[in-house]
N, C-alpha and C positions, 0 to 999 in steps of 0.2 A: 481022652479028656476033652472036653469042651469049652469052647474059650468065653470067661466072663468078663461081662464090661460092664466099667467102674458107673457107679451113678453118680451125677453131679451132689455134692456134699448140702447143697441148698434145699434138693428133694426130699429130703429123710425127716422125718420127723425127731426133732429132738427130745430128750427125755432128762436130761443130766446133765453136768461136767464132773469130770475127775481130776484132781491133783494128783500130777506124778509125784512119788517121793522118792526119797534117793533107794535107786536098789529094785525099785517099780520094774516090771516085765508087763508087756501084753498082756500074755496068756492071761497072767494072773488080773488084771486088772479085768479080764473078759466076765472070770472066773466070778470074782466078786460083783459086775456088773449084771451078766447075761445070767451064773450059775452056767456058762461051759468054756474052758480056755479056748478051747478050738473058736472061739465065734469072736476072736481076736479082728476077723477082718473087718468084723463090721466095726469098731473103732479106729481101723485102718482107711476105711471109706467115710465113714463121716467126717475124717480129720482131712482129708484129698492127700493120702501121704501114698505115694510112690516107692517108700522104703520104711515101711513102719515101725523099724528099730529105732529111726531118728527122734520116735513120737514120744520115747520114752529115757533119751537122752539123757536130758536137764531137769533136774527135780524142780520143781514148781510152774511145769506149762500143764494151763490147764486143754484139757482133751474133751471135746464132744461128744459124748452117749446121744448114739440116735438109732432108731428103728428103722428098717428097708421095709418099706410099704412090700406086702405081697410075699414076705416070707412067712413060712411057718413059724407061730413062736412070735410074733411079731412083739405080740401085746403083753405086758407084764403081766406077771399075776394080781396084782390089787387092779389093774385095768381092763379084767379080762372079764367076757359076758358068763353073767351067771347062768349056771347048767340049766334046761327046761325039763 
């Protein structure tokens, strides 16, 4: 496994905020954000959380949705270039 480093949370392009509600999981907010739970981290990385269980704590902090420049998938679908 190879070791990834965190990007500063300022670099990412923001796209959204989310409301935790009570009962709210990562994954699932990933789920509903990205369309995959697994891409949990990347609300983990724009939020600068070290323990991203904490991010989901407290029902009503709101959480950053942001894009990592340079991943695949980066761009939403309504933002995404039309096929040539």
């Amino acid at each position: 496994m190879r070791r990834r480093f965190l990007p500063q949370p300022g670099d990412l392009m923001s796209v959204g905020v989310q409301v935790v509600a009570p009962g709210d999981r990562l994954d699932r907010i990933a789920a509903r954000q990205y369309g995959d739970p697994e891409q949990a981290w990347r609300i983990a990385d724009a939020n600068g959380a070290m323990r991203p269980d904490e991010l989901t704590a407290v029902p009503g902090r709101r959480l950053r949705i942001a894009l990592s420049a340079g991943v695949p998938g980066s761009l939403p679908m309504a933002m995404s270039p039309a096929p040539s």
